[in-house]
C-alpha positions, -999 to +999 in steps of 0.1 A: +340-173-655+348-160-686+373-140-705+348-112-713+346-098-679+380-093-670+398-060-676+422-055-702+462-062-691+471-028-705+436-007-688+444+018-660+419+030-637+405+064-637+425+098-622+401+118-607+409+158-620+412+184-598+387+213-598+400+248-617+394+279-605+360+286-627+346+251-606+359+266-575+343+302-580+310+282-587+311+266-554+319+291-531+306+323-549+269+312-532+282+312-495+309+343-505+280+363-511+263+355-482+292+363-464+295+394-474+259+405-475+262+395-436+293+418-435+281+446-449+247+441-428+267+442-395+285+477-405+256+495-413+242+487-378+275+491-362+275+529-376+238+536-372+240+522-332+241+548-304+253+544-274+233+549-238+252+557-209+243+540-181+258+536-146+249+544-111+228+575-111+233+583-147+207+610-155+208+601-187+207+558-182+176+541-186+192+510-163+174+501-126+205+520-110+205+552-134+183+580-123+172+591-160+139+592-146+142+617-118+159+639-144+127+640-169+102+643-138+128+679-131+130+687-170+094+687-169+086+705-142+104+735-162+141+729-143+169+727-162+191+697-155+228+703-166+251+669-163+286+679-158+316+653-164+346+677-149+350+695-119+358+729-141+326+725-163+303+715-125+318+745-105+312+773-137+275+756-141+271+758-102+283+794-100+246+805-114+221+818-086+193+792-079+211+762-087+211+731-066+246+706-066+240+671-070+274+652-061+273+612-066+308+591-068+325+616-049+353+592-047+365+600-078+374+634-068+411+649-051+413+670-028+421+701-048+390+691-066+369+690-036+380+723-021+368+738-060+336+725-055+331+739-020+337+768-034+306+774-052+275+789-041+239+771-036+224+743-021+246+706-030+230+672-024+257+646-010+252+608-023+269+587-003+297+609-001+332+599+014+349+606+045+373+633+029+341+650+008+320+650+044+354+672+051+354+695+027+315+697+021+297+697+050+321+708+077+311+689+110+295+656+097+309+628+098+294+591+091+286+574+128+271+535+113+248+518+090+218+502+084+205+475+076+167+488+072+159+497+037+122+521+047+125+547+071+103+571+088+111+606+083+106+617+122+124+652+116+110+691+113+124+692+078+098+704+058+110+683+027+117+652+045+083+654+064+061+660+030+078+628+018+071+604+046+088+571+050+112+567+020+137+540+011+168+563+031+187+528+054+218+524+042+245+554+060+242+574+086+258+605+097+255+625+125+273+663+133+301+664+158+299+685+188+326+708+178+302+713+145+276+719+160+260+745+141+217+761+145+196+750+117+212+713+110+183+686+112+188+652+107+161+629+093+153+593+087+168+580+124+185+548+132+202+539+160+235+553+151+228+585+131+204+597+109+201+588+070+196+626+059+217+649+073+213+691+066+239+714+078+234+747+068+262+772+054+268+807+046+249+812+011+228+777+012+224+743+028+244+711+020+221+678+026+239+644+030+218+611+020+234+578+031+215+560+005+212+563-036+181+545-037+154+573-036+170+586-069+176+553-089+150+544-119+139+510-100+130+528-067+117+565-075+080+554-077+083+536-040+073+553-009+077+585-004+107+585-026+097+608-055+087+630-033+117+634-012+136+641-041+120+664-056+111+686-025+150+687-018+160+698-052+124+725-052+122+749-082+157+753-083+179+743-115+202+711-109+236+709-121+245+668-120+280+665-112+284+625-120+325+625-121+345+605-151+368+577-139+405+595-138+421+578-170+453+563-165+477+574-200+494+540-211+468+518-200+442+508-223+450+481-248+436+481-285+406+462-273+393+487-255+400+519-272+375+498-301+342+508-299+313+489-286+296+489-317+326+468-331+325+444-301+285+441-306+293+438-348+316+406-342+289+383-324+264+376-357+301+375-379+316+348-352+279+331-357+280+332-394+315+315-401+306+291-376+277+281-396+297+284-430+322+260-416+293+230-407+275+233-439+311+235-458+325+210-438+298+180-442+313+178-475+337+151-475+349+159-512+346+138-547+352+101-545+386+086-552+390+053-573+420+034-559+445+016-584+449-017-579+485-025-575+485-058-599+469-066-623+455-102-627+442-118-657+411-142-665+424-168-670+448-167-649+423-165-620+404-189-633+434-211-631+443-210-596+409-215-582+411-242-603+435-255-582+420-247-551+396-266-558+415-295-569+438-296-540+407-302-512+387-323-539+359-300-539+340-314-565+304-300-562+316-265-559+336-271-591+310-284-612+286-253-594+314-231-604+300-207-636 
C-alpha cells in the first residue's frame, strides 16, 4: 500500500443537494400534463353523455326487459305513443277518445291514485297488476295461481288473442268471481288455475289483464305469436304508457346519489390513470446517497496494524505477497 491512495485526514465526503423547485417542475410537468389532458378528456365526455332509461317495460329502453321495441313497431304504424311519469299527466293524456291505457308497475300507485285512473275513459292494458289495482280496475278479477309454462295456447273466442296464437302469456292467472260475473268477459291462454289474459268489459271500453310482461319486452316480442298479440290488443288506437316513477322519499338520498351518472362513469379512467401515475412514479427509488464514514483512518496507519496482524500469527508469505 501506499500513501497515495488514501484520502486526505481533513476530506469530507460528498452532500448530496436537494432538488429546487425548477428540477421539480421539470420532472413532474410531463406526467402533470398528462394528467390533466386525461382530466379534461373525461369532462368533455361526461357533458356530451346522454343518458337511456331503461327498466322493465321502458318504452324508451333498448335493455332485454324494456319494450322500446313495441313502442317503434306502434309509432310506425301511425299511433302515437305518449309515456306518462305521473298519474295527473296519464289520466289528462287518457282522457282523449281512442286512446288505449297501458299500466305496468302498478305497485307504485295509492289508492287515491288508482281510483283517478279508473276514472278515465278507453280501453287499459293491466301488466301484472296487483291485488288492490285488480280492485279498482277491473272490478270482479281477481288472481286464482300461476304458472310455470312459459308458451300458451290461446284457446279463447277473442279475436285478438286467437289471430296471435300461442304466445309466451305463463306466468299469472286470473279468473272473474261469481259475483263479477259480467257478459262479454273472455279469458285466454288457460292453465289449470285461471287464464293468463283476462278481458272484462266496462261501461265506455274493455280493461284486459296479462299475467305476464313477456310478450311486450325487447328480448321476447319477435317469439311466437307475441308481436302479434300485442299489437292486436292495442289496434289503431293511440297508447298512453303509464310506467309510474318510484315515490321519492325527501331526506333520503345522500350526495352520492344526487351526482350524476356521468360523474360516476367520468371517475373509472381518472381512478385508472393515478393508479398508473403512481407505478411508473413510484419505481423510482430517488438519487443515490453517499454515506460518511464515521472515522477516518489514515495510510499509514492501516498499513501499520495489518502489519501487525500479520506479525502476531507469523504469516510470513502473505506479508512478503502484501503490495
Amino acid at each position: 500500500m501506499t500513501a497515495g491512495t488514501s484520502a486526505p485526514s481533513g476530506s469530507q465526503a460528498p452532500v448530496p443537494v436537494s432538488p429546487g423547485p425548477g428540477e421539480f417542475w421539470r420532472r413532474a410537468r410531463g406526467p402533470l400534463a398528462f394528467l390533466g389532458g386525461l382530466v379534461l378528456l373525461a369532462v368533455l365526455l361526461s357533458l356530451g353523455a346522454e343518458d337511456t332509461p331503461e327498466g322493465f317495460l321502458e318504452p324508451e329502453g333498448p335493455n332485454p326487459q324494456g319494450a322500446r321495441a313495441l313502442a317503434q313497431i306502434l309509432q310506425q304504424r301511425g299511433a302515437e305513443v305518449t309515456v306518462a311519469r305521473e298519474t295527473d299527466e296519464a289520466a289528462a293524456a287518457a282522457a282523449a277518445d281512442d286512446t288505449v291505457l297501458v299500466l305496468a308497475q302498478s305497485h307504485r300507485l295509492l289508492p287515491e291514485e288508482l281510483d283517478r285512473i279508473a276514472d278515465t275513459p278507453g280501453d287499459r292494458i293491466l301488466v301484472q297488476p296487483t291485488t288492490q289495482a285488480l280492485g279498482s280496475l277491473a272490478p270482479g278479477a281477481v288472481m286464482s295461481g300461476r304458472t310455470e309454462d312459459s308458451t300458451l295456447s290461446a284457446d279463447c273466442e277473442l279475436p285478438a288473442a286467437r289471430a296471435a296464437g300461442n304466445a309466451d302469456t305463463g306466468g299469472e292467472l286470473f279468473a272473474v268471481e261469481a259475483a263479477g260475473d259480467q257478459e262479454g268477459t273472455a279469458g285466454c291462454y288457460p292453465a289449470d288455475d285461471g287464464a293468463a289474459l283476462l278481458r272484462v268489459p266496462r261501461d265506455d271500453g274493455a280493461t284486459t289483464v296479462l299475467g305476464s310482461a313477456a310478450p311486450l319486452t325487447n328480448e321476447r316480442l319477435g317469439r311466437e305469436g307475441n308481436a302479434a298479440l300485442a299489437l292486436n290488443l292495442v289496434g289503431e288506437s293511440d297508447v298512453v304508457w303509464f310506467l309510474p316513477d318510484v315515490p321519492a322519499q325527501a331526506g333520503q338520498a345522500t350526495l352520492w346519489e344526487l351526482l350524476p351518472r356521468s360523474f360516476h362513469l367520468a371517475l373509472v379512467p381518472l381512478g385508472v390513470t393515478l393508479l398508473m401515475l403512481a407505478l411508473w412514479r413510484g419505481r423510482r427509488m430517488g438519487p443515490l446517497v453517499t454515506e460518511r464514514l464515521p472515522v477516518v483512518v489514515r495510510a499509514s496507519e492501516t498499513t501499520e496494524g495489518r502489519a501487525g496482524l500479520y506479525a502476531s500469527r507469523r504469516a510470513r508469505g502473505r506479508a512478503a505477497a502484501a503490495p
